[in-house]
N, C-alpha and C positions, 0 to 999 in steps of 0.2 A: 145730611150735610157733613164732610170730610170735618179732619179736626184741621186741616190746613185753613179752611175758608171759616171756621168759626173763630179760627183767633183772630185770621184778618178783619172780621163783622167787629171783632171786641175792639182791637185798636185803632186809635185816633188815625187819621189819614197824616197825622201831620209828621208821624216815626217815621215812615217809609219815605214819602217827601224830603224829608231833612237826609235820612239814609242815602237817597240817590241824588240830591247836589251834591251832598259830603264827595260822594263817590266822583263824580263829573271833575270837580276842584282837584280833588287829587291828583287826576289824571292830568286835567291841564297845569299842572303845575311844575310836571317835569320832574323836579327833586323827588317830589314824592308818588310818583303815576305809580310804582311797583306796589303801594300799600291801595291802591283806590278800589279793589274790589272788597275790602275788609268791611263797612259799611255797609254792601250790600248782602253780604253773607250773614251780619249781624241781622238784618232784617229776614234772611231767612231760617235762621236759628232760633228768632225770639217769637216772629212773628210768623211764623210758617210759610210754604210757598209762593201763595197769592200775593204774599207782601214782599218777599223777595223780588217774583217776577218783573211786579211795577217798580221796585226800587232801582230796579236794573233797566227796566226801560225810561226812566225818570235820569237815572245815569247817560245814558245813549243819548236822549235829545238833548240835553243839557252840552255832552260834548260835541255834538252835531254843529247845533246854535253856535258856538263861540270858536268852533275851527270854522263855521263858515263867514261869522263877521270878520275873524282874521285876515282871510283868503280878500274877503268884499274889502277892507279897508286896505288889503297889497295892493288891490288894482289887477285880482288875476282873474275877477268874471269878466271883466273885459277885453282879457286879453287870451280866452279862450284857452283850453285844460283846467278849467280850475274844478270841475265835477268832477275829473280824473282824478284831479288833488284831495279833494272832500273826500273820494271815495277810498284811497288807499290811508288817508287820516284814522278813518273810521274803521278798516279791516283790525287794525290791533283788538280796538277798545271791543267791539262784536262779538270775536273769535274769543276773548279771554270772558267776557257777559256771559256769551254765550255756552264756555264749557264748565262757568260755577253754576249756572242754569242748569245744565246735566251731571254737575254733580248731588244737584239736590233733587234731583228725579227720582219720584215715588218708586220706580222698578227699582233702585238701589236696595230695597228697604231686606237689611237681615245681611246685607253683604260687609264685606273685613274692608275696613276703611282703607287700607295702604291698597289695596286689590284697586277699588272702585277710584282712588284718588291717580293712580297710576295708568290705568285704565283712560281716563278719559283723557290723564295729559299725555298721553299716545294719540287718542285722538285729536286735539287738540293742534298736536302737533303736525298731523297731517293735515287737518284744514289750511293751516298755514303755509306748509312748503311747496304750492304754489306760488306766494309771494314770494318765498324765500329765494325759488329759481328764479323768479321776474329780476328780484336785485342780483343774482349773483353772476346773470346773464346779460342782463342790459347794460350795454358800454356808456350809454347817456346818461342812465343813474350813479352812475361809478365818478362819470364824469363831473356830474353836475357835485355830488358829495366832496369832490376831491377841491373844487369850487370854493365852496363853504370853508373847506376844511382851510382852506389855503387862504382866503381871505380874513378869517381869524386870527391865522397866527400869524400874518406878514408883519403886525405891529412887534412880536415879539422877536422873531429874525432882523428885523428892521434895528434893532435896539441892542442886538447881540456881538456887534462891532466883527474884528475881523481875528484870525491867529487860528489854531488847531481847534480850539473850544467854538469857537462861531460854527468851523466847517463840520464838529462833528453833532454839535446841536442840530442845525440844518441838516444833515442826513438823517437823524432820528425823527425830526418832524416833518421828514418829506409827505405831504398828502398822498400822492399816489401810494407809497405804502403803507401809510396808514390807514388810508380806504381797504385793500387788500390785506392788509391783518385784519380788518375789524371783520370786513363779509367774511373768510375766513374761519375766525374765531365762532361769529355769530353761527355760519353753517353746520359747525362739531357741537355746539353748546345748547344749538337756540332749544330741545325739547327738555334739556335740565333748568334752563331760565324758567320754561313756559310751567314746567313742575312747580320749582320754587311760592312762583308768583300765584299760580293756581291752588295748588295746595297747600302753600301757609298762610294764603287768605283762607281757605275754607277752614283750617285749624286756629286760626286767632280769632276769625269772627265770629266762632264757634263756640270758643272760651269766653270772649267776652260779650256773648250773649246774653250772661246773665244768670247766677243761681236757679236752679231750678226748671230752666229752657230746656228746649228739646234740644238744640245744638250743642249745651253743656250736657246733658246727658250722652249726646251720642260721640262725644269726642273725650279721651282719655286726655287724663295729666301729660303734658311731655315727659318728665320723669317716668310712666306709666309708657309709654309707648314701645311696642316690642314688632320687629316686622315678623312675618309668616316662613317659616325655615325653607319652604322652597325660593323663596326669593332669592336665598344663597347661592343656587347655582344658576341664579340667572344672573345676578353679580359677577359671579365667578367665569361664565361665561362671555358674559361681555367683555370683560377684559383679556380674557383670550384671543374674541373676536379685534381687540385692538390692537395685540401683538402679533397676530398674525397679520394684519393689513401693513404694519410699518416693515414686520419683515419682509415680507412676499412683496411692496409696496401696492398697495390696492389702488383701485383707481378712485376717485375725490370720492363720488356716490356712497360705494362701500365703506372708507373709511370712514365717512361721516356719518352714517348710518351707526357703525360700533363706537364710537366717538359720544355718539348723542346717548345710545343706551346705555355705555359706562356711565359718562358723569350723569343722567338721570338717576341710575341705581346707586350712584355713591352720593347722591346726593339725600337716599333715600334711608343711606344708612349713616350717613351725618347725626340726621335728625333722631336717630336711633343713640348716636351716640354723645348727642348734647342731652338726652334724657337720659343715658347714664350716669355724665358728666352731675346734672342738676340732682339726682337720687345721690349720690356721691354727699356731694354737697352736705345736703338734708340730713343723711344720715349721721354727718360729722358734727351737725348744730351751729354749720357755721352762719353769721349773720345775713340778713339778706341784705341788707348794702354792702358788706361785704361779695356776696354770689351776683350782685347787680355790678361792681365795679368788678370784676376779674371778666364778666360778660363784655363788660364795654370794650375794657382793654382787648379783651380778643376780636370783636369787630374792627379796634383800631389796627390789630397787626395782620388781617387779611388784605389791609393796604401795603405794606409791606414785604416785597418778594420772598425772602427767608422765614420770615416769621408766619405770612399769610399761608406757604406752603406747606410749612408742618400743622400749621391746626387744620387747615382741611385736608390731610392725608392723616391726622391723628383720630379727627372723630368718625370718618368710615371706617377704620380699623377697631376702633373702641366697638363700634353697632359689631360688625363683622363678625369679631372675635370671642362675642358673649353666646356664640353659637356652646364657644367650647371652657366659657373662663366668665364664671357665673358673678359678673361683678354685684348686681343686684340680688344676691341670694340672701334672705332673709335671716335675721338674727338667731341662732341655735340651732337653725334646718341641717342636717347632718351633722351634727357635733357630735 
């Protein structure tokens, strides 16, 4: 018997059960769907695969079940597409199930975690840009979006009275363009979102597996976290590939293509350099409410155009730059 299936035999049926509502909730919750695979990663860090697998499919029907009473109390099985609607619901929650599922895939076993986590959110990302061309193509979704969009905020234009302020509020919340910035945005971005979301669930649920887990063993401290030096010039590449698309102006495909692999890889060396940032910290003594409130504050200034753009243009340079500028070098090492 594996060791994955003996732990599942040891634990109560009711970890993984609780694991994959937790997960389902998060998801429908909107605010928090980006954390909803964390849950199930936890179960397959503590409890090994078996118990991940069901937690994740305990996930699935859970959000199944309740996008479909949704749909059943709009009135839209009666008014035919609503299987259509269920189905493109559920492509997210599948696609993202589906590649922490392979990220915990036995054949990983002995591979360099940033390798295997980047790896699959490439794949990952191809599963998906199918749908991605469905939206970016389809005039009807664009349409129906701009719908929504426009029916929200009429209350707020509605109330904005009249003068140079009303007229220039109303060209900023025109829906059509902010349908088209958002597909857009979402087409250069969506394989660093699908990274994000994919591999800092499998690193938090990982962490808080628990003392002693296999998923605390197989995952280092953030502090601890160091990427693999050819990734440097795959970095360094991609934004190559991004400067040359704006010069040469490429056509959408291509440029969204090096678009997607910069901010994937600078997303990849963020994380490299919030574990600078955090060893920094540590090594200074300083308090941890103190390194929990300068955290917060920096979440809050990524809301912020000026402030949000130098912290994420300061921590890919921090990872980046420790190629050559040994921030983490141990006390007396060359003295």
């Amino acid at each position: 018997m594996s060791d994955s299936a003996t732990a599942f035999s040891r634990k109560p049926y009711a970890a993984f059960i609780a694991a994959g509502l937790a997960s389902s909730l998060l998801f429908l919750s909107i605010v928090l769907s980006f954390a909803f695979l964390v849950p199930v990663q936890i179960a397959f860090g503590r409890s090994g695969r078996r118990a991940g697998l069901a937690a994740a499919g305990i996930a699935a029907i859970g959000i199944a079940v309740v996008q479909g009473w949704r749909l059943a109390a709009a009135g839209a099985f009666g008014q035919g597409g609503a299987a259509g609607a269920l189905a493109a619901g559920m492509l997210p929650p599948l696609v993202l199930l589906g590649a922490l599922a392979l990220l915990n895939a036995p054949f990983w076993t002995g591979a360099i975690g940033p390798y295997k986590v980047l790896c699959v959110a490439a794949a990952c990302s191809l599963a998906a840009l199918p749908a991605l061309l469905a939206i970016g193509s389809d005039a009807s979704i664009a349409a129906y979006l701009e719908e929504r969009i426009g029916a929200f905020l009429a209350p707020l234009q509605s109330v904005s009275g009249g003068g140079y302020e009303a007229s220039a509020l109303a060209a900023a919340l025109d829906p059509k363009e902010l349908v088209a910035t958002s597909i857009a945005t979402l087409r250069d971005s969506y394989a660093a979102i699908i990274l994000f979301i994919v591999g800092g669930s499998w690193r938090l649920g990982n962490r808080l597996s628990g003392p002693g887990s296999a998923g605390r063993e197989l995952t280092a401290a953030i502090d601890e976290l160091r990427l693999p030096y050819p990734l440097l010039w795959a970095f360094l590449g991609s934004w190559s590939l991004v400067l040359a698309a704006v010069l040469l102006r490429a056509p959408v495909a291509a440029a969204a293509f090096a678009w997607n692999c910069a901010l994937a890889l600078s997303l990849a060396y963020a994380a490299q350099g919030l574990g600078i940032v955090t060893h920094l910290f540590k090594s200074w003594n300083m308090p941890r409410s103190l390194r929990i409130l300068i955290a917060a504050m920096a979440v809050l200034a990524l809301a912020t155009p000026t402030a949000g753009t130098a912290v994420a243009v300061a921590l890919p340079l921090f990872g980046v730059t420790e190629i050559w500028i040994p921030y983490r070098k141990p006390k007396g090492v060359g003295a």
